[in-house]
Backbone as JSON, one array per atom type, in Angstrom:
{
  "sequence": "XXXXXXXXXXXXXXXXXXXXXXXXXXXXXXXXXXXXXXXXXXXXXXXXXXXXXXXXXXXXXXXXXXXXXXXXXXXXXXXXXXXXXXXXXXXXXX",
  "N": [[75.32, 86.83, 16.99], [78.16, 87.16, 14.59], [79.34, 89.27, 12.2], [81.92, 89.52, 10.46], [84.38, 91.88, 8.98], [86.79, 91.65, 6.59], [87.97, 93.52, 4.24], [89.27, 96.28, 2.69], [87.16, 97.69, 2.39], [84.11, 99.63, 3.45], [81.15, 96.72, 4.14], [77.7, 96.15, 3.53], [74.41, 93.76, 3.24], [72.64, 91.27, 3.06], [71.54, 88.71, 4.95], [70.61, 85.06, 5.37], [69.45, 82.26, 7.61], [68.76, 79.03, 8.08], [67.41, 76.21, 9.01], [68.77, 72.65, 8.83], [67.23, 70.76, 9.46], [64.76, 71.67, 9.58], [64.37, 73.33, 7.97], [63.5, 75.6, 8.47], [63.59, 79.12, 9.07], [66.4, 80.52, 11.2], [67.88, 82.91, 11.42], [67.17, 86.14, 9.78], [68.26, 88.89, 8.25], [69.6, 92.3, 8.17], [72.97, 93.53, 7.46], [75.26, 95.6, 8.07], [79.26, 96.96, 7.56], [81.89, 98.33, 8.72], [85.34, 98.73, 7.09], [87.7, 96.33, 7.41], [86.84, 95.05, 9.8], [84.24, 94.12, 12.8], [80.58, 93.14, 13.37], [78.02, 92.86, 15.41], [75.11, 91.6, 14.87], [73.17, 90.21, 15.73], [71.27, 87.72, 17.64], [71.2, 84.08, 18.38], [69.19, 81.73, 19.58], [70.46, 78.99, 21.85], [70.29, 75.93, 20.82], [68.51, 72.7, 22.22], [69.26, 70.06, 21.09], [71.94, 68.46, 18.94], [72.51, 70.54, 16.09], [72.3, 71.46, 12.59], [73.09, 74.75, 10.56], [72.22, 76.2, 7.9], [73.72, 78.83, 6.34], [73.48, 81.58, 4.27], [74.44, 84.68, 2.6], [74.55, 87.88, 0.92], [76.15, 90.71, -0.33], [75.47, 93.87, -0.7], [74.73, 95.27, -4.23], [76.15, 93.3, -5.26], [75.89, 90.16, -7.49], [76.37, 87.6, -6.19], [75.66, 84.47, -4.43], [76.71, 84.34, -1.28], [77.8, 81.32, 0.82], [77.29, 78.92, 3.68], [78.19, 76.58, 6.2], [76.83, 75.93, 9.56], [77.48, 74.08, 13.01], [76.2, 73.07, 15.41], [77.48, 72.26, 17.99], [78.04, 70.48, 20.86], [79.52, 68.87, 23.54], [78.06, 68.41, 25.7], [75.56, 67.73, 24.19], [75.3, 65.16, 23.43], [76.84, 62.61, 21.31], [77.8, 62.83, 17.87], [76.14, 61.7, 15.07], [77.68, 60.01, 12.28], [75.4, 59.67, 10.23], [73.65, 61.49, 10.44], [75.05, 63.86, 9.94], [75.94, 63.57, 7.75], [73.32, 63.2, 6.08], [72.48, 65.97, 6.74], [74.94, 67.32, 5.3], [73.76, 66.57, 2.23], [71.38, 67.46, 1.96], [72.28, 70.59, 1.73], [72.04, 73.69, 0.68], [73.35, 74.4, -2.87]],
  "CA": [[75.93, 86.49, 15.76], [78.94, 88.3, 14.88], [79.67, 89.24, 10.83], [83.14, 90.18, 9.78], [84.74, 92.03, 7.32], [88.48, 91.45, 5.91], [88.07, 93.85, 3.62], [89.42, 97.61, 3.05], [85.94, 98.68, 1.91], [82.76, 99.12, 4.5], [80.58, 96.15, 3.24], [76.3, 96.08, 3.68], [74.03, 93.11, 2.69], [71.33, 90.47, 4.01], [71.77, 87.37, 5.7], [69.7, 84.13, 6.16], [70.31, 81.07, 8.48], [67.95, 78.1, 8.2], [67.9, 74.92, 10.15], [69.24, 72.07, 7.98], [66.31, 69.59, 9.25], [63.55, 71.55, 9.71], [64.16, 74.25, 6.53], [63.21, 76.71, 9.17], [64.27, 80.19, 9.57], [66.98, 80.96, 12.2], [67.67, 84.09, 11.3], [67.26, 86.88, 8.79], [68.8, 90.17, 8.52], [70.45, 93.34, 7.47], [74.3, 93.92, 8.12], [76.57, 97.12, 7.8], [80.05, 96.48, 8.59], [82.75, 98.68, 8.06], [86.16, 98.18, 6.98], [89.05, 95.62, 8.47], [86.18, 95.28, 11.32], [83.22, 93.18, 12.3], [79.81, 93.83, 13.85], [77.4, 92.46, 16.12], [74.32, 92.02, 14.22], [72.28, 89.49, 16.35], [71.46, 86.41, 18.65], [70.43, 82.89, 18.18], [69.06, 80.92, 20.81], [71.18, 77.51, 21.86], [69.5, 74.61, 20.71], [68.4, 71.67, 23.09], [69.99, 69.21, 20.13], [72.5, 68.82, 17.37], [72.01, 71.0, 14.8], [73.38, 71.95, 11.85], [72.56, 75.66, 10.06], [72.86, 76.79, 6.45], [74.12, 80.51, 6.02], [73.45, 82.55, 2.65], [74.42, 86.0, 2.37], [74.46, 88.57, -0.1], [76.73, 91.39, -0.36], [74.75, 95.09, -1.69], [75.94, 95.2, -5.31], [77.2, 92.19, -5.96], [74.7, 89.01, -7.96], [76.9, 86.56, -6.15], [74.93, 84.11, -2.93], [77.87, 82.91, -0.98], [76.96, 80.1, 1.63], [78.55, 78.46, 4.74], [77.16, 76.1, 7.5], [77.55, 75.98, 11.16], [77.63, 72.74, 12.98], [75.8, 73.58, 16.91], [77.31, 70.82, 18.58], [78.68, 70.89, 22.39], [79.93, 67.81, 24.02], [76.82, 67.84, 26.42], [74.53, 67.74, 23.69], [75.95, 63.88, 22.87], [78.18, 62.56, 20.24], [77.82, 63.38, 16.61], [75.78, 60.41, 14.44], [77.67, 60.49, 11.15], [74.67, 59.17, 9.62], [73.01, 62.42, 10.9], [75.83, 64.81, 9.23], [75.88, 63.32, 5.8], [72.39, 63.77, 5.76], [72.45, 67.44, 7.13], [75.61, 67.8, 3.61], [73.27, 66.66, 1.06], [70.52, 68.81, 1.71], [72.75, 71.89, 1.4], [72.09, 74.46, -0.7], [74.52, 74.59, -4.1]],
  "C": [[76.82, 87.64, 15.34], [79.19, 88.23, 13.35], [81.01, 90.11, 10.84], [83.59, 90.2, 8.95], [85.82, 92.09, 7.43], [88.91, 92.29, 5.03], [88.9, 95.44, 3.39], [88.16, 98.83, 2.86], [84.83, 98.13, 3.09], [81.57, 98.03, 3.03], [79.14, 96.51, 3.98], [75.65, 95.04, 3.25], [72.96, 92.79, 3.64], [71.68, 89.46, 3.91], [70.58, 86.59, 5.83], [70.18, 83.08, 6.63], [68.91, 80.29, 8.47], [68.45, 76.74, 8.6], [67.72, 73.74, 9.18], [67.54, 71.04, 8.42], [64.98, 69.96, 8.66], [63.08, 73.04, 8.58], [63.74, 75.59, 7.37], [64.15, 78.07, 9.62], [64.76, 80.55, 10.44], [67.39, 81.94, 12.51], [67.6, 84.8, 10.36], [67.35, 88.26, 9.14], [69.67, 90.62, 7.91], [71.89, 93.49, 7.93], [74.82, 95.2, 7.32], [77.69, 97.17, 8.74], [81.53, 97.2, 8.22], [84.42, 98.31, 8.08], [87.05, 97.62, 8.03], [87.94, 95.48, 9.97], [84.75, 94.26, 11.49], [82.02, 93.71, 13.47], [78.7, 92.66, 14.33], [75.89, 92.27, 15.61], [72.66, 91.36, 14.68], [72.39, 87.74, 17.29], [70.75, 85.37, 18.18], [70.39, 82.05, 19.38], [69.99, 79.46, 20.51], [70.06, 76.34, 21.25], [69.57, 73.38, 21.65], [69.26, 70.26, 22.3], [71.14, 69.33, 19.66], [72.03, 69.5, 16.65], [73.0, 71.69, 13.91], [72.44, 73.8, 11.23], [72.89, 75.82, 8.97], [72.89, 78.3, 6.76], [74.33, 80.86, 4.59], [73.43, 83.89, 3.36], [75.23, 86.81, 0.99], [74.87, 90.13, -0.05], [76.23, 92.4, -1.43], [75.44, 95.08, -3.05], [76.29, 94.29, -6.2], [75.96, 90.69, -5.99], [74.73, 87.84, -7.04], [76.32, 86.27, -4.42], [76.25, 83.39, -3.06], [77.05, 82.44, 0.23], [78.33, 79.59, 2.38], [77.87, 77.4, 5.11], [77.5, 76.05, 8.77], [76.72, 74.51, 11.75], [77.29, 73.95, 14.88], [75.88, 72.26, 17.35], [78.14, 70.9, 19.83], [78.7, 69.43, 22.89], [78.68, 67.04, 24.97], [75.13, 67.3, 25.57], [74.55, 66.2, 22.93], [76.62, 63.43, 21.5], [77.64, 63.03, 19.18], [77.17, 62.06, 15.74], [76.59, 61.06, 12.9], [76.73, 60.36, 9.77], [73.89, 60.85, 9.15], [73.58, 63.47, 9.59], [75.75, 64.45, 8.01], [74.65, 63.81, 5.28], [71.76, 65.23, 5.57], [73.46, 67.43, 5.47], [74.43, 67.87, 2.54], [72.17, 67.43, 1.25], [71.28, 70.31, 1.74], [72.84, 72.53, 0.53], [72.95, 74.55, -1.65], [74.65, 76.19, -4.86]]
}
């Protein structure tokens, strides 16, 4: 897992990644990443499925949880149900 910064200031924080079905922890962890640069901070195994991930992280300092998601989907792993994905949206954190 690779975190990058855009910024002109070195940033620091903590990261979590949980698995949209099963609420389960994919990863958690510390980053330090200094400026205009990005850093290597860890690995996640492939998944045998679809899956989707939520990402929260939290920048030292600062009150504010921003949030992403990542979509683990590879052509061999078969098509995409959009039934599936809508379901994976509405459980996403706000």
């Amino acid at each position: 897992m690779r975190v990058v910064n855009d910024t002109r200031q070195a940033v620091e924080g903590d990261i979590d990644i949980h698995d949209a079905d099963t609420q389960a922890i994919v990863f958690a962890g510390s980053f330090v990443v200094p400026a205009n640069s990005q850093a290597v901070i860890g690995h996640i195994a492939a998944t045998p499925e679809i899956a989707m991930w939520f990402i929260a992280w939290q920048i030292t300092g600062q009150q504010q949880t921003h949030r992403n998601h990542y979509l683990d989907h590879h052509i061999n792993k078969g098509p995409l149900i959009l039934d599936q994905y809508q379901r994976w949206l509405a459980r996403r954190p706000v």
